[in-house]
C-alpha positions as a printed NumPy array, in Angstrom:
array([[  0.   ,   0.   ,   0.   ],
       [  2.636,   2.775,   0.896],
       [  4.81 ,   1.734,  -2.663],
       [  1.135,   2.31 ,  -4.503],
       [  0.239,   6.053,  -2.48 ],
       [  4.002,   6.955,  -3.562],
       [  3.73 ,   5.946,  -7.029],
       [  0.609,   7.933,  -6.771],
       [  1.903,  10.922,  -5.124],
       [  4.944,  10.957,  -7.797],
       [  2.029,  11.004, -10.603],
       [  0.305,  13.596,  -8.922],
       [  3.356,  15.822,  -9.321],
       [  4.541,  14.851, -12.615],
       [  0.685,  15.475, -13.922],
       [  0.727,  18.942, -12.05 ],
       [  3.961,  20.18 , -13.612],
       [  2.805,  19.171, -17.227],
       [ -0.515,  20.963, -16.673],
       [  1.485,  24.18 , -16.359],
       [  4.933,  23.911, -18.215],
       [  3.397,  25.962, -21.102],
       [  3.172,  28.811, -18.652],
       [  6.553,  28.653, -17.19 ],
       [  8.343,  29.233, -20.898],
       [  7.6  ,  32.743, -20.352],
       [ 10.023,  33.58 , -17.522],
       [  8.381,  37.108, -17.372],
       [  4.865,  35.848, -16.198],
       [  4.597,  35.729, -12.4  ],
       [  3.867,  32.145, -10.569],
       [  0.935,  34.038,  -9.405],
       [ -0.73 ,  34.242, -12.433],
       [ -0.887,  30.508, -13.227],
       [ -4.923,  29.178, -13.941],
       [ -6.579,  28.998, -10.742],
       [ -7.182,  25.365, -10.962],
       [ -2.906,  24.18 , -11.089],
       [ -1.938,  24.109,  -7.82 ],
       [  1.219,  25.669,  -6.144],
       [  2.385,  22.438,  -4.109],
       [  2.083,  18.988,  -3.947],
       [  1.759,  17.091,  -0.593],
       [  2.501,  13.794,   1.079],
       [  1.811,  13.236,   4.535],
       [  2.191,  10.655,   7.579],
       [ -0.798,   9.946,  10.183],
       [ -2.465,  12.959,  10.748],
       [ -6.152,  12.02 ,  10.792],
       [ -6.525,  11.565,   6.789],
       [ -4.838,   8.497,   6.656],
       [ -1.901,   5.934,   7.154],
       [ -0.626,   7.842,   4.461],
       [ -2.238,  11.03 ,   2.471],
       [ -1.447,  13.089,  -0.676],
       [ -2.867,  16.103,  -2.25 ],
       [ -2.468,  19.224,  -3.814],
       [ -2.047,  22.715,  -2.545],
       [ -3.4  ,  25.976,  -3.658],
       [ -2.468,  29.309,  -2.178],
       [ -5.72 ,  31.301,  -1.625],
       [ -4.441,  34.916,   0.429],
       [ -0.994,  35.555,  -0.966],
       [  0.984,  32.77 ,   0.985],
       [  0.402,  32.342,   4.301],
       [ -3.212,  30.346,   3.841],
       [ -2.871,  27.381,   2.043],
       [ -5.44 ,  25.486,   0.992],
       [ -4.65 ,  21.457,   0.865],
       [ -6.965,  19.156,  -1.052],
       [ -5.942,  14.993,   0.194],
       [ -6.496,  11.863,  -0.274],
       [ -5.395,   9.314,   2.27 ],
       [ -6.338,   5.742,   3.194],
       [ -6.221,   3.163,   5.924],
       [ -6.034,  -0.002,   6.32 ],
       [ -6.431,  -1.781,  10.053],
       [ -5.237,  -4.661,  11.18 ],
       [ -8.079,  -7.398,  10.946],
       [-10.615,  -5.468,   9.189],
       [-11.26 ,  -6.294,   5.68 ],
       [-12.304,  -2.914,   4.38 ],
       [-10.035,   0.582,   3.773],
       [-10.753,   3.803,   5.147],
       [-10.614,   6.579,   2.635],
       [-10.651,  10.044,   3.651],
       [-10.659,  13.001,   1.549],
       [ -9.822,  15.817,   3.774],
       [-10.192,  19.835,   3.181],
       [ -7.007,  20.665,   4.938],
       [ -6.463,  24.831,   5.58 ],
       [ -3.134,  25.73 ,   7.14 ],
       [ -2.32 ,  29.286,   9.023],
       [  1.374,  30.226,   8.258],
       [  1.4  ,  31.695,  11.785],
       [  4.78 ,  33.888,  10.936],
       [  7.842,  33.722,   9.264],
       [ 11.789,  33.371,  10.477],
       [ 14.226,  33.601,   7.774],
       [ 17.533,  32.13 ,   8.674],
       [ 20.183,  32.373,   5.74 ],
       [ 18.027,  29.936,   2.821],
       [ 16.14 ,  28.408,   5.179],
       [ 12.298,  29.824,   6.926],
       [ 10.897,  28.868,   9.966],
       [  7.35 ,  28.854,  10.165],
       [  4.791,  28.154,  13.017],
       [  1.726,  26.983,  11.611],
       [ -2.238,  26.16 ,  12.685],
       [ -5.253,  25.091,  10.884],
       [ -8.301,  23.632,  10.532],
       [ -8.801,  20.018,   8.707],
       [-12.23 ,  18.859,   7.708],
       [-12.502,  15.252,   6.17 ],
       [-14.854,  13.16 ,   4.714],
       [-14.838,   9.345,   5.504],
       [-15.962,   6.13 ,   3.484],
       [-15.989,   2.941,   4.115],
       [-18.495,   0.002,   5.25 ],
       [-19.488,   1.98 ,   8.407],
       [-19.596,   5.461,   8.455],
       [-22.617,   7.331,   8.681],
       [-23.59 ,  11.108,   8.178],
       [-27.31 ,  10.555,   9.744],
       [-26.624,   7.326,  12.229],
       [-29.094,   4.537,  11.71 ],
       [-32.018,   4.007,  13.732],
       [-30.764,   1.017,  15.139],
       [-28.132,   3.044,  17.746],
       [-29.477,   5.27 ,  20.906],
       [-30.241,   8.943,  20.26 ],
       [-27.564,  11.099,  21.103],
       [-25.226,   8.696,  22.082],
       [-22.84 ,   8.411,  19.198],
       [-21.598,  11.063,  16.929],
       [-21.617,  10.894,  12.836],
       [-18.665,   9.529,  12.065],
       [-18.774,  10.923,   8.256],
       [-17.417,  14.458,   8.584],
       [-14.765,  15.271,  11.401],
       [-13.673,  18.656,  11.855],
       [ -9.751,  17.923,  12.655],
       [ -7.436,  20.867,  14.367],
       [ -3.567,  21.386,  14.251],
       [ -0.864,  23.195,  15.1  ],
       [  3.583,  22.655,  13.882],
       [  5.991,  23.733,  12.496],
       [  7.388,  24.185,   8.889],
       [ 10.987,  24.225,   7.476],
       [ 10.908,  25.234,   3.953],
       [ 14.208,  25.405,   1.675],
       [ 14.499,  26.798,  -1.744],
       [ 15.455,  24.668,  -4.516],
       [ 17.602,  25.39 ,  -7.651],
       [ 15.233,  24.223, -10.418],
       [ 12.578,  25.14 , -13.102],
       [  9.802,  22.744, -12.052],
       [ 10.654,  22.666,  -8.219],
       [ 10.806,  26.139,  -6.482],
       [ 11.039,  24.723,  -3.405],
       [ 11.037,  21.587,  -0.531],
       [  9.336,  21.955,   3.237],
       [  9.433,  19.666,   6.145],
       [  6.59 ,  19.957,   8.634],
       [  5.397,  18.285,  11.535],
       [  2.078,  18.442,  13.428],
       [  0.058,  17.665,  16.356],
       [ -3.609,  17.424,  15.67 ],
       [ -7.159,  16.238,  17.422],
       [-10.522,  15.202,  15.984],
       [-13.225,  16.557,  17.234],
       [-15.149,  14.128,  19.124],
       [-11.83 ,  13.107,  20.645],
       [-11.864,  16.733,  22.145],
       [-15.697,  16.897,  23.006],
       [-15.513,  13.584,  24.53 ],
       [-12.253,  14.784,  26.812],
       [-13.715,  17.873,  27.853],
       [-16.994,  16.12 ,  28.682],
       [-16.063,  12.749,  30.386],
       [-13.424,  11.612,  32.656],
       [-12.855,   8.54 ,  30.414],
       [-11.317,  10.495,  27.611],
       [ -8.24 ,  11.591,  28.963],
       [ -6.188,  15.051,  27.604],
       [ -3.083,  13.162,  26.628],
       [ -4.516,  10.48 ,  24.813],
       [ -6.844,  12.6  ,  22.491],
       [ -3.228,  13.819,  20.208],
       [ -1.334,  12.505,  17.277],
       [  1.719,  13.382,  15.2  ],
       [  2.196,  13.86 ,  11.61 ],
       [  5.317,  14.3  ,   9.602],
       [  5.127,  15.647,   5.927],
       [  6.809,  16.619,   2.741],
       [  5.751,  19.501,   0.3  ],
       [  6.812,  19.991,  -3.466],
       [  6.289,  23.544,  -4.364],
       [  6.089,  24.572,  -8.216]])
């Protein structure tokens, strides 16, 4: 499974960078000029809520520090016979910027909201379940904070590289935390680790 979301994620790029190379052979047109639709970054990402493994395809929206992150992630679990996809709406907050020589240091937050499919998730729950004692489990409103290393890069296609890691929650993880003593505080977080390829 990770060798196909790869081999998917290198497609992803290859596809974006051919969608726009007959923009780039006029070096006096400005990236931000590019069709709306071709997006400025491609994404791969680790955990996080989306999946064992997610990619997608960023868009900057308000000049560059909110990024808009359309992904795709599955996962698989142990035992069960069915896959978990998630498509996931993923905005990011660059929070502020530290330049230090090539490199920039930026704290980041966001908002991710995802959509889950697979054998048994529900938007309305079935009859069959008490009233008001599960939640859906179709759309899941996901927040984050991290951090983001970016790097510029020497090439055409390629502007750019980041590193980022996060720490993120779902949402009935933190409504069941703050409303029961079952749910504990610490066990309601995660960590991601991601890549970004910016064009």
């Amino acid at each position: 499974m990770i060798r196909k979301i790869i081999y998917t994620f290198l497609t992803t790029v290859l596809l974006a960078t051919t969608a726009f190379a007959t923009e780039k052979e006029d070096p006096r047109q400005d990236s931000l000029k590019r069709k709306w639709y071709v997006p400025r970054a491609a994404k791969i990402q680790y955990a996080g809520n989306i999946g064992y493994f997610s990619i997608g395809a960023t868009y900057y929206l308000v000049d560059d520090w909110y990024q808009l992150s359309i992904m795709y992630g599955m996962a698989e679990y142990p035992g069960h016979e069915r896959t978990l996809n998630t498509l996931a709406f993923k905005n990011t907050f660059l929070i502020k910027k530290f330049h230090y020589k090539d490199f920039v240091l930026s704290p980041l937050a966001g908002l991710s909201i995802n959509f889950g499919s697979t054998h048994n998730t529900y938007r309305k729950l079935p009859d069959y379940f008490p009233d008001d004692y599960y939640f859906q489990n179709k759309v899941h409103f996901a927040p984050f904070v991290g951090v983001m290393i970016y790097h510029p890069l020497p090439f055409k296609t390629f502007k750019g590289i980041d590193f980022y890691t996060e720490v993120a929650t779902m949402d009935n993880y933190l409504l069941e935390a703050i409303r029961t003593d079952y749910v504990k505080y610490s066990e309601i977080w995660n960590l991601s680790l991601g890549l970004t390829l910016y064009f």
